[in-house]
DSSP file (Angstrom, degrees, kcal/mol; ACC not computed):
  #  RESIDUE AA STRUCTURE BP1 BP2  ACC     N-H-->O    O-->H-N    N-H-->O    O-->H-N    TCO  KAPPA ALPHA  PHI   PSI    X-CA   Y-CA   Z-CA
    1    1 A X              0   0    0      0, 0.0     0, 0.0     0, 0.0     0, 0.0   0.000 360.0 360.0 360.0 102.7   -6.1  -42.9  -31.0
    2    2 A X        -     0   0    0      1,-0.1     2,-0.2     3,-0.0     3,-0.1   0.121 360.0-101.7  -7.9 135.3   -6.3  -39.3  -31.0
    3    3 A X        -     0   0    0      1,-0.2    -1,-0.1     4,-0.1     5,-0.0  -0.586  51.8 -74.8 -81.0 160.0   -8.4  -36.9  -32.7
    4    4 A X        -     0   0    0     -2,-0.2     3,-0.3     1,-0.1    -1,-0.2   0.084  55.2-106.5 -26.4 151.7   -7.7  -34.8  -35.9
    5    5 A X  S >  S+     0   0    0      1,-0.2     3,-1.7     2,-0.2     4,-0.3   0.892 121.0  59.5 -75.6 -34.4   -5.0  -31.8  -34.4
    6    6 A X  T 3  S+     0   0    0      1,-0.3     3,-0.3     2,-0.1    -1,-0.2   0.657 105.1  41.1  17.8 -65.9   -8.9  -29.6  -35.0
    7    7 A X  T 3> S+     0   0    0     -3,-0.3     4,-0.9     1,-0.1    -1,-0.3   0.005  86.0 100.1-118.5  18.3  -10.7  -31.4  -33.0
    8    8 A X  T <4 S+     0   0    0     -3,-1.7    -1,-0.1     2,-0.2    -2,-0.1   0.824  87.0  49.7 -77.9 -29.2   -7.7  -31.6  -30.0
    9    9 A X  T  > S+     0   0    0     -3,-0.3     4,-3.4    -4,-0.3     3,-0.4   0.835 115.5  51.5 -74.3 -22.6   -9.5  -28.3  -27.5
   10   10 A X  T  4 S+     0   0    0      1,-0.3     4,-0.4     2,-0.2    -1,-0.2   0.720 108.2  39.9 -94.0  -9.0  -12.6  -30.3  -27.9
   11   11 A X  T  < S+     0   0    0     -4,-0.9    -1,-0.3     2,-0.2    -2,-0.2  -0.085 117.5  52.6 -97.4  16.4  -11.7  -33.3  -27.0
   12   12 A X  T  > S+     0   0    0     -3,-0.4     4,-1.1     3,-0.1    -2,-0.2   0.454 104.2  60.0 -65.7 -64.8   -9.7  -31.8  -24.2
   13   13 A X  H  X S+     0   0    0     -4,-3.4     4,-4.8     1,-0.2    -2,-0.2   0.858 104.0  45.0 -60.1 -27.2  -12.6  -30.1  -23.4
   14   14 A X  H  > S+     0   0    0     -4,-0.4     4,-0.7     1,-0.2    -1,-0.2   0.864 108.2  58.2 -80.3 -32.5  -15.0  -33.4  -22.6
   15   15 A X  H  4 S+     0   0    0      1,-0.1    -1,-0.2     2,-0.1     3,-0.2   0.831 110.0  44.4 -84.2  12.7  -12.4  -35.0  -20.7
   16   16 A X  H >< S+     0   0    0     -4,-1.1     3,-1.7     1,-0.2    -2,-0.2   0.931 120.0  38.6 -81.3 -44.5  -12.5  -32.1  -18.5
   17   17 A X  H >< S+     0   0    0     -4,-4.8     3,-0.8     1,-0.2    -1,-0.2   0.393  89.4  82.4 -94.8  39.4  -16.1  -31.8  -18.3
   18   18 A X  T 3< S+     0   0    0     -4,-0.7    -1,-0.2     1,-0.2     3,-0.2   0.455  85.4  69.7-106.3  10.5  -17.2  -35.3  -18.1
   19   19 A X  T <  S+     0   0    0     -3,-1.7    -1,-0.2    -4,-0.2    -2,-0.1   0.132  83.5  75.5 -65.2  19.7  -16.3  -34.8  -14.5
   20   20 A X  S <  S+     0   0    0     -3,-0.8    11,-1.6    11,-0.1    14,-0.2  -0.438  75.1 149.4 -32.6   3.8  -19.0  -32.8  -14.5
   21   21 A X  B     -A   30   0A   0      9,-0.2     2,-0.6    -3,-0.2     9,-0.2   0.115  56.1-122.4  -7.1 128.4  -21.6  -35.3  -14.5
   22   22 A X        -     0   0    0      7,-0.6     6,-2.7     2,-0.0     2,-0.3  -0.914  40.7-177.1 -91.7 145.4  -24.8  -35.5  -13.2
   23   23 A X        +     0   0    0     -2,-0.6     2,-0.5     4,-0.2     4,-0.1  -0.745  29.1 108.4-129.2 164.8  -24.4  -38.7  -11.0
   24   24 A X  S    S+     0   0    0     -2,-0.3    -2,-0.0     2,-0.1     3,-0.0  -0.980  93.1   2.6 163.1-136.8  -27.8  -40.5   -8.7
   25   25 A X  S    S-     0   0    0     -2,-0.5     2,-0.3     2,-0.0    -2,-0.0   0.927 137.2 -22.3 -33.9 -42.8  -29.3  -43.7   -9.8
   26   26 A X  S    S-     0   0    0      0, 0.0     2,-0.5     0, 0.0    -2,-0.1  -0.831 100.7 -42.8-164.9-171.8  -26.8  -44.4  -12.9
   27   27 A X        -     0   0    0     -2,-0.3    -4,-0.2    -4,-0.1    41,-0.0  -0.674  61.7-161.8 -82.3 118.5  -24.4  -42.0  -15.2
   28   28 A X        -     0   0    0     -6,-2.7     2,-0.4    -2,-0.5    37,-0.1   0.235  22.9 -79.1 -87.4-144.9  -26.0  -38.9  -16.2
   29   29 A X        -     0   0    0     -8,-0.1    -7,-0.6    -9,-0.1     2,-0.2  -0.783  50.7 -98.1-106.3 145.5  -25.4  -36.2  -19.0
   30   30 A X  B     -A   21   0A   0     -2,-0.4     2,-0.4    -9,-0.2    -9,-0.2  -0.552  55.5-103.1 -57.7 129.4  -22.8  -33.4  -18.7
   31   31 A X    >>  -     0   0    0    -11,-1.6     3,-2.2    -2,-0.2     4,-1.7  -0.688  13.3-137.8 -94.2 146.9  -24.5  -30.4  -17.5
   32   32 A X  H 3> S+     0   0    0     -2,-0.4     4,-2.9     1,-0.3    -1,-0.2   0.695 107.0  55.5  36.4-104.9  -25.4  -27.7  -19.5
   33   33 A X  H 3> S+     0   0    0      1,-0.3     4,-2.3     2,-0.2    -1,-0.3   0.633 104.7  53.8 -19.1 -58.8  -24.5  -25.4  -17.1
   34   34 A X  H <> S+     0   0    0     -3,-2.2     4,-1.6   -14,-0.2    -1,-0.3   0.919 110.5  46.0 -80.9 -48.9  -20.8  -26.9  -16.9
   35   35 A X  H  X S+     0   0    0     -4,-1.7     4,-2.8     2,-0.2    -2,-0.2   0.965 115.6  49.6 -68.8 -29.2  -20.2  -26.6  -21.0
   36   36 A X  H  < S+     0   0    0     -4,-2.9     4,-0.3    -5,-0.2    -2,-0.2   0.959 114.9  45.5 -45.4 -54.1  -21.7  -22.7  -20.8
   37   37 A X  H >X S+     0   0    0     -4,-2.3     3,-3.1     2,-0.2     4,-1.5   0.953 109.1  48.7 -58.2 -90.0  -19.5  -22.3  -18.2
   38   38 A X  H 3X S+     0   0    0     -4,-1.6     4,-2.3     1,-0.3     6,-0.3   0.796 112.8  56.9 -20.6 -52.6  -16.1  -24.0  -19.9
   39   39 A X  H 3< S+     0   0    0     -4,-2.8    -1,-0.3     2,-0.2    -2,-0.2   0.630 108.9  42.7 -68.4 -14.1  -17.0  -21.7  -23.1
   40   40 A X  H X4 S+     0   0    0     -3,-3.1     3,-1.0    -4,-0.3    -2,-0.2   0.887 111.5  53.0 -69.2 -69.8  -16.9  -18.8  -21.3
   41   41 A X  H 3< S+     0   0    0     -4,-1.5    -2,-0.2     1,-0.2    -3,-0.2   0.828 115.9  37.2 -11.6 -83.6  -14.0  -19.8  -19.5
   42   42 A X  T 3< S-     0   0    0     -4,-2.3    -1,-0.2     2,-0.1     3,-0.2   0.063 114.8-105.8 -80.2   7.0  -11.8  -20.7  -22.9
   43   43 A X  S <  S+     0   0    0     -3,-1.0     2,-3.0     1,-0.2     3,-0.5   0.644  70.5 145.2  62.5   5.3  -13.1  -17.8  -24.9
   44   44 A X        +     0   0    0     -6,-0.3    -1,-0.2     1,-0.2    -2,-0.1  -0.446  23.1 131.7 -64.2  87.2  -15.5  -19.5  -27.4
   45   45 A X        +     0   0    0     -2,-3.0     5,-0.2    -3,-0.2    -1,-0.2   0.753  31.0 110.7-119.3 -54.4  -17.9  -16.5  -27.2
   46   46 A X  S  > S-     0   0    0     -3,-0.5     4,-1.5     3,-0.1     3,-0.2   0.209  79.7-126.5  -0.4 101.9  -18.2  -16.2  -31.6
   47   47 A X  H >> S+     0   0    0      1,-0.2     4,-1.4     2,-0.2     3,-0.6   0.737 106.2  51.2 -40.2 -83.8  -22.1  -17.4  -31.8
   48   48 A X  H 3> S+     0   0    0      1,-0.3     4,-1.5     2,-0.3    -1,-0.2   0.701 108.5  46.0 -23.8 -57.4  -20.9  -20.1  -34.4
   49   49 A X  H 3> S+     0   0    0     -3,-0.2     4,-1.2     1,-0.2    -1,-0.3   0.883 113.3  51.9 -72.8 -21.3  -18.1  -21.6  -32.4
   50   50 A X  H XX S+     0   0    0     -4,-1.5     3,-4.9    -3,-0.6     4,-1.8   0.906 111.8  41.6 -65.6 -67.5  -20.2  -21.8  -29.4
   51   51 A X  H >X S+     0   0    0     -4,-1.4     3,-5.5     1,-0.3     4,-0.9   0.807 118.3  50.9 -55.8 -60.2  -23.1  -23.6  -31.0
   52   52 A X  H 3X S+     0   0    0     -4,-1.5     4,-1.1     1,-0.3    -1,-0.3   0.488 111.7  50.2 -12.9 -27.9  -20.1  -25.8  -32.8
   53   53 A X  H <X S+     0   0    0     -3,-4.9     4,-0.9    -4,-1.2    -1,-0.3   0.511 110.9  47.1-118.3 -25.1  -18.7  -26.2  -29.4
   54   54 A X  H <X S+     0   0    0     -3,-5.5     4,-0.8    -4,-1.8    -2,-0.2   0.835 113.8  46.2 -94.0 -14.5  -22.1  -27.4  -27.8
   55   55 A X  H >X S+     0   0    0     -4,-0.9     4,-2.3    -5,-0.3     3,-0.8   0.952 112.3  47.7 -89.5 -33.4  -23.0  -29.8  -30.4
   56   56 A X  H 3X S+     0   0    0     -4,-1.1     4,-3.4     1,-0.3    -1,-0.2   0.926 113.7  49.7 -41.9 -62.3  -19.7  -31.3  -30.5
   57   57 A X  H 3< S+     0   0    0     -4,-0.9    -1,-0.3     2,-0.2    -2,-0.2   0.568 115.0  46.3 -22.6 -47.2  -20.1  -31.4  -26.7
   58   58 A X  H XX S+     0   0    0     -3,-0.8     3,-1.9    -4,-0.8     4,-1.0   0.934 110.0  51.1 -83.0 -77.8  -23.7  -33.0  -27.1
   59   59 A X  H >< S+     0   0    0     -4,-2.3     3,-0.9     1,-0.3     4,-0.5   0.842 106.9  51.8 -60.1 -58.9  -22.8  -35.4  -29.4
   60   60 A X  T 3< S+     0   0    0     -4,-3.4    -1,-0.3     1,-0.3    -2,-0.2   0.478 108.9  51.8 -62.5   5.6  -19.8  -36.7  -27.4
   61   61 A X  T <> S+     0   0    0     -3,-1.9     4,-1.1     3,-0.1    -1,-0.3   0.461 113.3  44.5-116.5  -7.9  -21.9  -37.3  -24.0
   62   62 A X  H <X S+     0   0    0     -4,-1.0     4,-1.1    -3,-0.9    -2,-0.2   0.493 110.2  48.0-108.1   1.6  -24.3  -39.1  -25.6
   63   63 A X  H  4 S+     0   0    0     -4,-0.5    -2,-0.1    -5,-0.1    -3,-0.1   0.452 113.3  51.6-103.7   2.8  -22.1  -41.1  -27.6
   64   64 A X  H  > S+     0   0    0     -5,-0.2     4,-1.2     2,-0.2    -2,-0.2   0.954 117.2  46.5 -89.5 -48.9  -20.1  -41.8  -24.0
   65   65 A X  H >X S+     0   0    0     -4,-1.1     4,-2.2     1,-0.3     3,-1.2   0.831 102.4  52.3   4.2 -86.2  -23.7  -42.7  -22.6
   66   66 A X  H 3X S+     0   0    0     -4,-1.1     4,-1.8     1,-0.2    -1,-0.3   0.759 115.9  48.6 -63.0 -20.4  -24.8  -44.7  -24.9
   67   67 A X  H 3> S+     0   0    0      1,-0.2     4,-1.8     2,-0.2    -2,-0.2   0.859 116.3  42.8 -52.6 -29.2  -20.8  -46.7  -24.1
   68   68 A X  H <X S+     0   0    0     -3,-1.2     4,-2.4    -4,-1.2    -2,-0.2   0.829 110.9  52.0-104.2 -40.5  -21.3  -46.8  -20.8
   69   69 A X  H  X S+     0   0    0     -4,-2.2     4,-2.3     2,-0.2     3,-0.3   0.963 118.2  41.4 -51.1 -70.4  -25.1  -48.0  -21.2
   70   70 A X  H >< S+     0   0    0     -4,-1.8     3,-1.1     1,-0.3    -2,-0.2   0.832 117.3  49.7 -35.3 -73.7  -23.8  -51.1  -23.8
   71   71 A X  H 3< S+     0   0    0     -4,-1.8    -1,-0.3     1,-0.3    -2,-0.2   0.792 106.1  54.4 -76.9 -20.5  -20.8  -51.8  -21.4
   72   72 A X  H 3<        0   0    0     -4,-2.4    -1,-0.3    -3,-0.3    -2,-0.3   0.907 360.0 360.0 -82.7 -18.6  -22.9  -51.9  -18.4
   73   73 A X    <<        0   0    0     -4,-2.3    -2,-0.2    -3,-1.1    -1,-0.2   0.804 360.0 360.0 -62.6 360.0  -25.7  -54.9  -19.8
């Protein structure tokens, strides 16, 4: 299922950068570094849409985490 037509660049944007990983022991967090980078990139520079664009960002790598934690026990 798709997201709302809204919410289609941002959910664009995570599957690009959640090859952007931090990888070692187990599955890390998207870095930082890699969404600053992506917002730059795509022209989210508005202070509002940015933060909007990191929490969104946030919120979906930690809700992919916590999937991937669950589906690995």
């Amino acid at each position: 299922m798709l997201p709302a037509p809204h919410l289609l660049f941002h959910w664009s944007a995570f599957g690009n950068l959640t090859s952007d990983r931090q990888m070692g022991m187990g599955i890390g967090p998207v870095a930082w570094t890699a969404v600053d980078r992506y917002a730059e990139r795509y022209g989210v520079d508005d202070p509002d849409e940015y933060d909007r664009f990191v929490r969104l960002m946030r919120a979906m790598d930690m809700a992919f985490l916590s999937w991937h934690a669950e589906k690995k026990d």
